[in-house]
LUMZA-872899 format. One line per 10 residues: number of its first residue (from 1); their letters; for each residue x, y, z of C-alpha. Coordinates in steps of 0.25 Angstrom, whole numbers, plus 2048, in hexadecimal, padded with zeros to 3 digits. Layout:
! LUMZA-872899
NUM	A	X/Y/Z; ...
END
This chain:
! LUMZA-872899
1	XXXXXXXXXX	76E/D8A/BA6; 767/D8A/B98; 75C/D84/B96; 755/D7C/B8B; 747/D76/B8B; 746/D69/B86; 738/D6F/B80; 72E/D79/B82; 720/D7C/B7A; 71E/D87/B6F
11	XXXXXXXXXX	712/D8E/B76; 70B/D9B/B74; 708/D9D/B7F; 6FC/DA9/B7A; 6F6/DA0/B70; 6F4/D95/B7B; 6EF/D9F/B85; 6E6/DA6/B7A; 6E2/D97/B78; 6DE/D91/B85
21	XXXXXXXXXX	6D8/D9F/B88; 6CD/D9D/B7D; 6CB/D8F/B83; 6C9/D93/B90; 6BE/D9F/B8C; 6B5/D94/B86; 6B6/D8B/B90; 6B9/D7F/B8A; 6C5/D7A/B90; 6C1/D6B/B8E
31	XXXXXXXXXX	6BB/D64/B82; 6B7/D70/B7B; 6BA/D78/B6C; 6C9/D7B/B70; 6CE/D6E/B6E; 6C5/D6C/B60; 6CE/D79/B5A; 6DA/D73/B5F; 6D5/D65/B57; 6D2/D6D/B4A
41	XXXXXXXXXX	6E0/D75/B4C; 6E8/D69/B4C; 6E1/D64/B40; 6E1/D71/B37; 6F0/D70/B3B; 6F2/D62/B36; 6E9/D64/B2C; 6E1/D58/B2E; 6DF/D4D/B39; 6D4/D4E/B44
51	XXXXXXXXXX	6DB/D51/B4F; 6D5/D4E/B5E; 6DA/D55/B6B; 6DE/D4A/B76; 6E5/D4D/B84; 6F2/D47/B7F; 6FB/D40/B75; 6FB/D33/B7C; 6ED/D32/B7D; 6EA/D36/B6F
61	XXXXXXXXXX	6F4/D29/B6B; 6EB/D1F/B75; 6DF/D26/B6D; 6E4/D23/B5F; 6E6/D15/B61; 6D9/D13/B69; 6D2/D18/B5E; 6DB/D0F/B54; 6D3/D03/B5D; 6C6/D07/B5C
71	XXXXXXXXXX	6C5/D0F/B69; 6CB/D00/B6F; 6D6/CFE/B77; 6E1/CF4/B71; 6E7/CE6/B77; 6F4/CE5/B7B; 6F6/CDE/B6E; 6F3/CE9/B66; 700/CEE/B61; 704/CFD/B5D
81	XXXXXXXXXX	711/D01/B57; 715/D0E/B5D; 725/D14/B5D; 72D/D12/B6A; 734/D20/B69; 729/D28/B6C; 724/D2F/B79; 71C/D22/B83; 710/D28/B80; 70E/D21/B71
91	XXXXXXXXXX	712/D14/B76; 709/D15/B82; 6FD/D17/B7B; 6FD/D0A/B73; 6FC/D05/B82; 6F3/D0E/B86; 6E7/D08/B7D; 6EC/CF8/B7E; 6F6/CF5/B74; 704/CF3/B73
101	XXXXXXXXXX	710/CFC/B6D; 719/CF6/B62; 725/CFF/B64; 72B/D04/B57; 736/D0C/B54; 738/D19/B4C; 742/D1E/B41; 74D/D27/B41; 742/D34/B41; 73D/D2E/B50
111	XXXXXXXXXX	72F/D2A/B48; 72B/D1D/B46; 729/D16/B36; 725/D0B/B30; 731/D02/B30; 730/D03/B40; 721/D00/B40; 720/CF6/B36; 727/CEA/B3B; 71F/CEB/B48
121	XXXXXXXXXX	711/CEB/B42; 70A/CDC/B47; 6FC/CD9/B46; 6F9/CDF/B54; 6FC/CED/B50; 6F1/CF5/B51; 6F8/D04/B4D; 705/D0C/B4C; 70A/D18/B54; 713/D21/B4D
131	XXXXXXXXXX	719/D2E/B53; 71E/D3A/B4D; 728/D39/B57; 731/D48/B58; 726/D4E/B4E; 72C/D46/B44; 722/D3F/B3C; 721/D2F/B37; 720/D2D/B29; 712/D2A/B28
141	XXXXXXXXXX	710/D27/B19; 71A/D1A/B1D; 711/D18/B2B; 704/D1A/B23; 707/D0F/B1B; 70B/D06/B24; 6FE/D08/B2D; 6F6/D06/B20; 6FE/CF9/B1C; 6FB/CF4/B28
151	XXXXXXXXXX	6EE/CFB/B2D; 6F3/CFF/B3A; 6F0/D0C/B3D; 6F9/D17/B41; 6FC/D21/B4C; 702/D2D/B4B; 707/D33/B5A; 70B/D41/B53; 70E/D45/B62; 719/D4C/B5E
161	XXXXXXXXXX	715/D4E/B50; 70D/D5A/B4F; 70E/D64/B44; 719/D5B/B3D; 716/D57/B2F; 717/D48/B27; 718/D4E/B18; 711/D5A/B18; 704/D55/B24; 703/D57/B30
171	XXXXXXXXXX	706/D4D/B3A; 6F8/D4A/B3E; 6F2/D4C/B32; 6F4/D3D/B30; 6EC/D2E/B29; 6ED/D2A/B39; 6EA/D2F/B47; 6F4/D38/B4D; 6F7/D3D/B5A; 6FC/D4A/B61
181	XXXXXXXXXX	702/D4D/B6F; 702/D5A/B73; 70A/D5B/B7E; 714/D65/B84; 721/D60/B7A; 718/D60/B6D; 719/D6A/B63; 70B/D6D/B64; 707/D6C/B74; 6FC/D6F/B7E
191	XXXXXXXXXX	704/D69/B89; 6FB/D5B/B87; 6F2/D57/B7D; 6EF/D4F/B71; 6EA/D4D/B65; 6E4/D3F/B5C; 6E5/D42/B4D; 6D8/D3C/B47; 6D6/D37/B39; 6C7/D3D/B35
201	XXXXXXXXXX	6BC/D42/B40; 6B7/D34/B45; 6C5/D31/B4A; 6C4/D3F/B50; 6B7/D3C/B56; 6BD/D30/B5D; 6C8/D38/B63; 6C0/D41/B66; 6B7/D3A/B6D; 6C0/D2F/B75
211	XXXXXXXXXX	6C8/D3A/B7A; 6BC/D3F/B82; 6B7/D33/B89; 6AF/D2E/B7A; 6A6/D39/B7A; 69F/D3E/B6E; 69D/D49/B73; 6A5/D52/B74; 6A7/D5C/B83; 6A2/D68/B7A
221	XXXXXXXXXX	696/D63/B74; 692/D5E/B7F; 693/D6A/B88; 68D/D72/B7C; 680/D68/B7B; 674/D68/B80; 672/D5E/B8D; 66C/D54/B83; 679/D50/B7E; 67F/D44/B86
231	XXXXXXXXXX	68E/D40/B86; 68F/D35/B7B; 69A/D2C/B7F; 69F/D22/B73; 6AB/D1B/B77; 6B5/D1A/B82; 6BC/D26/B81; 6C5/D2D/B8C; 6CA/D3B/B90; 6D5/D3F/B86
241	XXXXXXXXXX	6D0/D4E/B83; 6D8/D5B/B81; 6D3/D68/B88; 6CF/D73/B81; 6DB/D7B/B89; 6E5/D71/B84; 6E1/D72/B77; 6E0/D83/B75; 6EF/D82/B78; 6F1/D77/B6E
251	XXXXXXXXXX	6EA/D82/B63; 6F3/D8C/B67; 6FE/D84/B67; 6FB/D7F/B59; 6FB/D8F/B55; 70A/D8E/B58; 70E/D81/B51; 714/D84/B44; 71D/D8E/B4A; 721/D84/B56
261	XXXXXXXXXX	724/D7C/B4C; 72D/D85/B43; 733/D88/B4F; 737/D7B/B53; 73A/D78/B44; 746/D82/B43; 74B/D7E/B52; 74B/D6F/B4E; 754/D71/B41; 75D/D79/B48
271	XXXXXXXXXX	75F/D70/B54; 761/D64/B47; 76B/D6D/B40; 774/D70/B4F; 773/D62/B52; 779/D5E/B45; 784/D6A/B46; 789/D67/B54; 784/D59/B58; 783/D51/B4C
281	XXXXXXXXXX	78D/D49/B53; 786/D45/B5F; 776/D43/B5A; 76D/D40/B4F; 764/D4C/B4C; 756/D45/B51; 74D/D4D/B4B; 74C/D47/B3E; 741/D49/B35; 73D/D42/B29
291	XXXXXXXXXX	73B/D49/B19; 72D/D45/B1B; 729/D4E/B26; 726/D5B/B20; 724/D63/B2D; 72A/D5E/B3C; 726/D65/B49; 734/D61/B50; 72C/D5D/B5C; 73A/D5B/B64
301	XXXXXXXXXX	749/D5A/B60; 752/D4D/B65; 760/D47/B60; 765/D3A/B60; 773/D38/B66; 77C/D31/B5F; 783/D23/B68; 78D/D28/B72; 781/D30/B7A; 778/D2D/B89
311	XXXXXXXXXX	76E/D36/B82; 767/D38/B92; 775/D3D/B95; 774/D46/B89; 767/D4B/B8F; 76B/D4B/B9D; 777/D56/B99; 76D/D5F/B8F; 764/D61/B9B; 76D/D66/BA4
321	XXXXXXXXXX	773/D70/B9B; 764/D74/B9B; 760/D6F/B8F; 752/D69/B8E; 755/D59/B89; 74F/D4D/B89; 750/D3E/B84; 74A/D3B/B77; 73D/D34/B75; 73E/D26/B7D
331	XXXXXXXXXX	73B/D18/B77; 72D/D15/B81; 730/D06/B7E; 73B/D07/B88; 733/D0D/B92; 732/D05/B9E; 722/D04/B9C; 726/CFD/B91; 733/CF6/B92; 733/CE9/B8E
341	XXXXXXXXXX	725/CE9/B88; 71E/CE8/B7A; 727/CE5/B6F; 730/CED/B67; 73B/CEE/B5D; 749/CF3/B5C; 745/D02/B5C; 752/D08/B57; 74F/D16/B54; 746/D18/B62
351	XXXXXXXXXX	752/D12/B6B; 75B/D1B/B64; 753/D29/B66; 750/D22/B73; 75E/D22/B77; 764/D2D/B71; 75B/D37/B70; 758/D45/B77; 751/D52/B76; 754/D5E/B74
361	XXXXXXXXXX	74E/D6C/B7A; 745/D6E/B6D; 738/D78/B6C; 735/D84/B62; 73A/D8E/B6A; 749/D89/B6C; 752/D92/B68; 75E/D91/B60; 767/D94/B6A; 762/D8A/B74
371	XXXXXXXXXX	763/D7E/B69; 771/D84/B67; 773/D82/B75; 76C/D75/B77; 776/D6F/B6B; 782/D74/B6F; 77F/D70/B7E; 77D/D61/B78; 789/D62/B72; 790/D65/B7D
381	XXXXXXXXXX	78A/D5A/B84; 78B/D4F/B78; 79A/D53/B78; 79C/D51/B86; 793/D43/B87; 799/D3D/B79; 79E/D30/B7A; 797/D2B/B88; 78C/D20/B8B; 780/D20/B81
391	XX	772/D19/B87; 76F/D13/B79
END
């Protein structure tokens, strides 16, 4: 039988060995020049920002809104406005540091705006969470003034957002702190890992620091001084660091990024144009971008069914004809962990891509002949299921 992955990385696989090599000759495999490169890589890439390499995505979230709190953790009535329809990690971490999510919905692009956000701001909010859900960026002139009308500040989870532009800049290159997973599915992956986005070099410093215990010294200047230097411990930190290893194969990763995402550019306008020709019927194309953004990294591709549909049914069928599929991303407010807990609103828009939507196989190196396949193989399918139960 055919099969599909539902993804698969664009690696190079002599660039990250060439990589890690050099790494592994000096000897620093921890804490040492490696990850500073990589730092100053992804900032000559945005073209601004002040990155700081962190163990992952998640952590890089909890980071930003400590630092939002002077270093403090929050009360339970600390509130933080984050959307629903995301992955759990963004709505765990308002948790994480004390305070409590205010669910929001998103728009018809999957990302959150201000006409979701703005009714729920309360004396008790204490920041905002958007997501570049998809790679597909929020309109940040519009959230931009809403945080300074309000002077709440503003989180950017770019998790998926990498190499996507908001008019011409780089996501990441941004008036707020940003953050970066980059894990296995992201365009830009070293299997795990992370990345804060600081405004100027004392926000850097701070990351710096807290990800290494709240040292201000960092593991090689200390190994490089003399005995006389002691460990100079300012704050409360904890253990959030990158290695050196993780972070030679984000630099040689990051050599491949523009043509990964060329790649994935042409294969996500042709999966647009079959879906349109043949199953325009069926679904709603999900990928929709708005005229604002100048550059998108089509992190992943998903459609909408149309009413008629049990999308897990859909999904159930495209796996066994071999074809990687999944549901799309799930409202974390109906989790179980959360169920019945903190308050929310009618999140229309999230229940519906909650509900009806699903993956499908998507990485650069797809062919055109397997997304042939993998349209004319839902068809099939969608032809054969039309008219039964729907989960909506």
């Amino acid at each position: 039988m055919r099969k599909i992955p539902l993804g698969r990385p664009y690696l190079n696989t002599e660039n990250i060995l060439d990589e890690v090599k050099q790494v592994l000759d000096t000897k620093w495999i921890s804490g040492g020049p490696t990850i500073a490169k990589f730092e100053d890589a992804i900032q000559s890439y945005n073209r601004g920002g002040y990155p700081v390499a962190v163990a992952n995505g998640t952590i890089a979230i909890d980071m930003a809104l400590l630092y939002l709190n002077d270093g403090k953790r929050y009360s339970e009535w600390d509130e933080v406005i984050v959307p629903s329809w995301s992955w759990v990690a963004t709505g765990f971490s308002p948790i994480n540091v004390g305070a409590s999510p205010v669910w929001c919905d998103v728009n018809s692009y999957g990302v959150p705006d201000v006409e979701s956000i703005e009714p729920l701001i309360t004396d008790h909010t204490k920041a905002i969470i958007i997501v570049h859900q998809m790679g597909v960026p929020c309109d940040m002139d519009a959230i931009n003034a809403l945080s300074a009308k309000y002077r709440i500040p503003v989180i950017e989870d770019a998790a998926c957002g990498f190499g996507s532009e908001y008019k011409g800049v780089k996501i990441g290159n941004s008036r707020n702190l940003v953050t970066y997973s980059l894990q296995a599915r992201k365009c830009l992956t070293t299997g795990e890992g992370g990345f804060v986005i600081a405004r100027d070099e004392k926000e850097a410093e701070w990351f710096k620091s807290y990800r290494a215990f709240g040292t201000s010294v960092s593991p090689l200047e200390r190994d490089k001084a003399s005995f006389l230097l002691k460990e100079q411990f300012t704050m409360l930190g904890s253990n959030h660091k990158i290695s050196d290893i993780t972070a030679a194969v984000g630099l040689a990763q990051l050599k491949t990024f523009d043509e990964e995402v060329i790649l994935r550019d042409q294969a996500g306008k042709m999966y647009n144009k079959l879906v349109e020709e043949k199953l325009s019927e069926y679904v709603s194309i999900g990928n929709l971008i708005p005229n604002y953004c100048t550059r998108y990294n089509w992190q992943n591709y998903h459609i909408i069914l149309k009413s008629g549909f049990n999308r897990d049914k859909i999904v159930d069928a495209l796996r066994k004809k071999g074809i990687g599929s999944k549901w799309d991303i799930q409202c974390i407010h109906l989790e179980p962990l959360f169920r019945n807990k903190y308050n929310h609103n009618d999140l229309w828009y999230s229940l519906r891509f909650h509900n009806n939507g699903l993956w499908l196989p998507f990485f650069a190196e797809i062919t055109l002949d397997d997304q042939e396949y993998v349209i004319n193989t839902l068809k099939e399918i969608l032809d054969g299921f039309e008219g039964i139960d729907t989960i909506a």
